[in-house]
N, C-alpha and C positions, 0 to 999 in steps of 0.2 A: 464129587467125581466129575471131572470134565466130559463136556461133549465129545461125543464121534464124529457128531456131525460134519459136515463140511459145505461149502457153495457149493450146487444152488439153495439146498434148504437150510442152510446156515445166515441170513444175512445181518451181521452185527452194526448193518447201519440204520436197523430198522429202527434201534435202540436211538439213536442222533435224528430222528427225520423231523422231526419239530423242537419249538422249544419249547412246548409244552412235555412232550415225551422226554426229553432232555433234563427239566427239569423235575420229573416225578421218579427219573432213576438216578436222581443227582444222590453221589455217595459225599462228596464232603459238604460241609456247609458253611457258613460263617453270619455270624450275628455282631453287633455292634456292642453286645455285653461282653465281647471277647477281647475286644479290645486294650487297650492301654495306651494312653497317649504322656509323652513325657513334656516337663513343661523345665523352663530355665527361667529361675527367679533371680532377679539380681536387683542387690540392695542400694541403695540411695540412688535412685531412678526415678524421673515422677511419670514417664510413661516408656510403652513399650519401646525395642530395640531391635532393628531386621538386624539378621544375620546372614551377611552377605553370601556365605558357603551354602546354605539352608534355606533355599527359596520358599517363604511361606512363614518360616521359622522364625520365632522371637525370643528377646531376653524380656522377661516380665518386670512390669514392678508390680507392688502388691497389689493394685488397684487394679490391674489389666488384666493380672491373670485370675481375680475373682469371674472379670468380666467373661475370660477365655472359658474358664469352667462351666460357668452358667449356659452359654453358648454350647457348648459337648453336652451338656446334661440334655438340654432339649433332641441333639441330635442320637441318642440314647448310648453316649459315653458317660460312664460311671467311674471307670478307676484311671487313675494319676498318678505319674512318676513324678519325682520333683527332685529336679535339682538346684541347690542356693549358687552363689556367686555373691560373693559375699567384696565390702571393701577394703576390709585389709586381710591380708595374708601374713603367713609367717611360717616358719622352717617345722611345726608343732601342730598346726594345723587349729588353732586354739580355736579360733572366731565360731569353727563345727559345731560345738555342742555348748554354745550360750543358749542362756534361755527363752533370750530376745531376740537370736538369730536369724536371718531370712526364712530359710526352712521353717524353723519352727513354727515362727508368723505364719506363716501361709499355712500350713496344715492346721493351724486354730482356723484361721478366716475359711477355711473348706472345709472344717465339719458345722462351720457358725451356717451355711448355707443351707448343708443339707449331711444329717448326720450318716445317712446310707451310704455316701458317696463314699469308694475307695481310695483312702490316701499312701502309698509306697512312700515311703521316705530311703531314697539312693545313697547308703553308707560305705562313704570314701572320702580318703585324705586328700585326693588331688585337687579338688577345684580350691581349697582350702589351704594349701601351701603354697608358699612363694618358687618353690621348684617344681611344681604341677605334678609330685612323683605321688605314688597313690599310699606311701608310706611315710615314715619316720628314717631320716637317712642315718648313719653313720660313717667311717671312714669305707667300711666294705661295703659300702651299697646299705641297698633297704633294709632294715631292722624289723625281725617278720615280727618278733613278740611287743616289743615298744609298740608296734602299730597298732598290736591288738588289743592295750590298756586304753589306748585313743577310741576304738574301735567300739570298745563298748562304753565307754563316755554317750559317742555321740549317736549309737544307738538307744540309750537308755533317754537320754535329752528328746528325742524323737516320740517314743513312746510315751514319755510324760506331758508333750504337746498333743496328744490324742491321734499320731498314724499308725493306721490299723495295721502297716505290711513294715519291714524293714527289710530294705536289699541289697546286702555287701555284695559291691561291685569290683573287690582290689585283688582276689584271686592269694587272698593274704592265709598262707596255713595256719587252722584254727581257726577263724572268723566265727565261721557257724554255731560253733561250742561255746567259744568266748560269748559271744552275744546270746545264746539261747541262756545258758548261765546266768549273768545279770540283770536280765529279762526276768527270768522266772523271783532270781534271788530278789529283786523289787517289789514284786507283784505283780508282771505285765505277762502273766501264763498265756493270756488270748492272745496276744501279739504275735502274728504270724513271722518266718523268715523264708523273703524269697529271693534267693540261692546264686548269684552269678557263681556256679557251680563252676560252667564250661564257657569259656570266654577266652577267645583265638588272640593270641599278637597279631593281626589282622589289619593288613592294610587300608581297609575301609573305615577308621575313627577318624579321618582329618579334620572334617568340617567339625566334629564333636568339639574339638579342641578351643576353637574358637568362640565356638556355644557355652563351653562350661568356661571363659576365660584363661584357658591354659596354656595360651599361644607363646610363652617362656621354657615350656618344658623342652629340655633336650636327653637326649639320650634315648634309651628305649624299655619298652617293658618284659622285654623279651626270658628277663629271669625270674617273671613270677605268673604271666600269662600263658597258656597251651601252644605250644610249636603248632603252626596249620597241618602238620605231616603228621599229628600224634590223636589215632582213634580209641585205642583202649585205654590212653593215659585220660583221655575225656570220660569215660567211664569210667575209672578207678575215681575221679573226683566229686564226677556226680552221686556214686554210690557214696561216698567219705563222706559227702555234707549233708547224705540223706539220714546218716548215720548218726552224725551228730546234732540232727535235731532240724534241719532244714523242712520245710512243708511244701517248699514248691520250689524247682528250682527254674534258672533260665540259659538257655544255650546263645552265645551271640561268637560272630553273628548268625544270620538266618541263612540266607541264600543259599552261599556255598558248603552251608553243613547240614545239608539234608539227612544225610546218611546218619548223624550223629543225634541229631532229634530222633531219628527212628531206632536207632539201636537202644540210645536209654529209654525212648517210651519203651520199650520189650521189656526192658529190665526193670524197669522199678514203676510204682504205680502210682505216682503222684502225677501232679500239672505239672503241665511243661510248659514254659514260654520263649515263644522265640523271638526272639530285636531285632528286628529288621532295619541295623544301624547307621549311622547317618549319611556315610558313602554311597550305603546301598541305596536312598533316599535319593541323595544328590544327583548321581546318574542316571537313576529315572529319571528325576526332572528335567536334568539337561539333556537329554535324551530326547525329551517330549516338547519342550520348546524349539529344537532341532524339524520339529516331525518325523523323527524316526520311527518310534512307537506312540502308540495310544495311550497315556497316560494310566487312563484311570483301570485299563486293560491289562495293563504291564503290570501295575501295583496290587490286580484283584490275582491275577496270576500266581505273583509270587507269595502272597497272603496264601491262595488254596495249597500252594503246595506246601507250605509249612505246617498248615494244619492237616495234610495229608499225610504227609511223613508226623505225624504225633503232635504237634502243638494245639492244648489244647486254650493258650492266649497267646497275643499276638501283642507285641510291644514297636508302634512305629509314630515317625513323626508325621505319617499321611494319615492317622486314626482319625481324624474329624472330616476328614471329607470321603473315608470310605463310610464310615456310621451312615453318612448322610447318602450315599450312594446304595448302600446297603438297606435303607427303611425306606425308599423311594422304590425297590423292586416288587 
């Protein structure tokens, strides 16, 4: 029941008068085990690669991104997205599910380290085709179910490299089912799936493009991503992929769909993650190099409010220097 009260014996700044009082009625929180930091491997490279949209941001080779890992583990980052960047492409998306593949490497060499650590392996045909589209094309566009014999290819190739999470990111009908399916049919029953459920056409992936190598792609994703305009159709898919075997799904992006993190946390009772995607990243930065805002202010900002509105992980490319921000308080 709400107060009567009102000023003068109401004062609700009594609550704010320190940061000691500030902090003992702090209601969200955030930990660096919440994190997820995504990393870009790219094959035949003998060291890292800036990426000029993504200040801060590298293409790996194998050697660097053991180094980047080790580095986040101290800062008490535990889970990793990975995405490969492989050297050839094709219209099939083959080079995805070698055995010998970038990704795969790398998720060996990151449980060779430390077997506790969280590996995501990111399952999508885009950085893997030479038309950067996230599917198998045809004359009519994207071919959902062709995609999805690929789909669990290179999800199964993944799990057999020892990654604990697998995460179709292509917004492709069936994924979830398809790969829970062959997963199980194998014998990888532990092997979690976690869900780009809800994932906007969203004008914030440019710099991605660049990062995952897909700087050829033309056209748009517009017929198999979520319209920005559409709240219940984000729900009808979150709930579909919960359905079909999903354990955790993710909403991207973050920022501007608060409202849609909180509406599915209500609804369904798994983890939520939210991407705090690479635009969104970008414009902090340049924003803060600017001096406009405060960096590390602006990033801890929009961190609380995602986890405020329901996320309960946070997937971004500033996870290493908030960890380290975050175990310094």
């Amino acid at each position: 029941m709400l107060s009567t009260m009102t000023y003068p014996t109401l004062r609700l700044n009594r609550l704010r008068r320190t940061q000691g009082i500030r902090q003992l009625v702090q209601e969200t929180h955030l930990r660096p085990s919440q994190f997820i930091l995504p990393l870009f491997v790219r094959e035949n490279i003998a060291d890292k690669v800036k990426i000029e949209s993504l200040p801060g941001v590298y293409q790996h080779s194998l050697s660097t991104v053991i180094e980047e890992v080790k580095t986040c583990q101290k800062r008490g980052i535990s889970s990793f997205l990975l995405f490969g960047i492989p050297s050839q492409k094709d219209k099939n998306a083959s080079s995805a599910y070698q055995s010998h593949g970038i990704v795969q490497q790398t998720i060996r060499a990151i449980k060779d380290i430390d077997a506790n650590l969280v590996v995501i392996a990111d399952c999508c045909l885009c950085e893997y085709t030479d038309h950067g589209h996230c599917g198998i094309l045809n004359v009519k566009g994207l071919d959902n179910d062709a995609t999805l014999d690929i789909l669990a290819q290179i999800a199964l190739s993944y799990a057999q490299a020892g990654a604990d999470i697998i995460a179709p990111s292509g917004m492709i009908d069936g994924m979830v089912r398809t790969i829970r399916l062959a997963l199980d049919h194998h014998g990888f029953n532990d092997c979690l799936i976690l869900s780009y459920a809800v994932k906007y056409a969203s004008a914030f992936y440019g710099p991605f493009r660049e990062a995952a190598g897909s700087e050829k792609f033309q056209g748009t994703r517009n017929h198999h991503q979520l319209n920005p305009a559409q709240s219940k159709e984000a729900l009808r898919e979150a709930i579909l992929d919960n359905q079909e075997g999903a354990d955790m799904l993710i909403i991207k992006p973050a920022s501007h769909y608060l409202d849609i993190i909180y509406m599915i946390s209500q609804h369904l009772h798994v983890p939520i993650a939210a991407y705090h995607v690479s635009g969104e990243y970008a414009l902090l930065k340049l924003a803060a190099t600017q001096s406009i805002i405060k960096e590390q202010d602006a990033f801890l900002e929009h961190y609380l409010s995602s986890a405020r509105a329901g996320a309960s992980m946070i997937i971004s490319y500033n996870a290493k220097e908030m960890a380290h921000y975050l175990s310094n308080q």
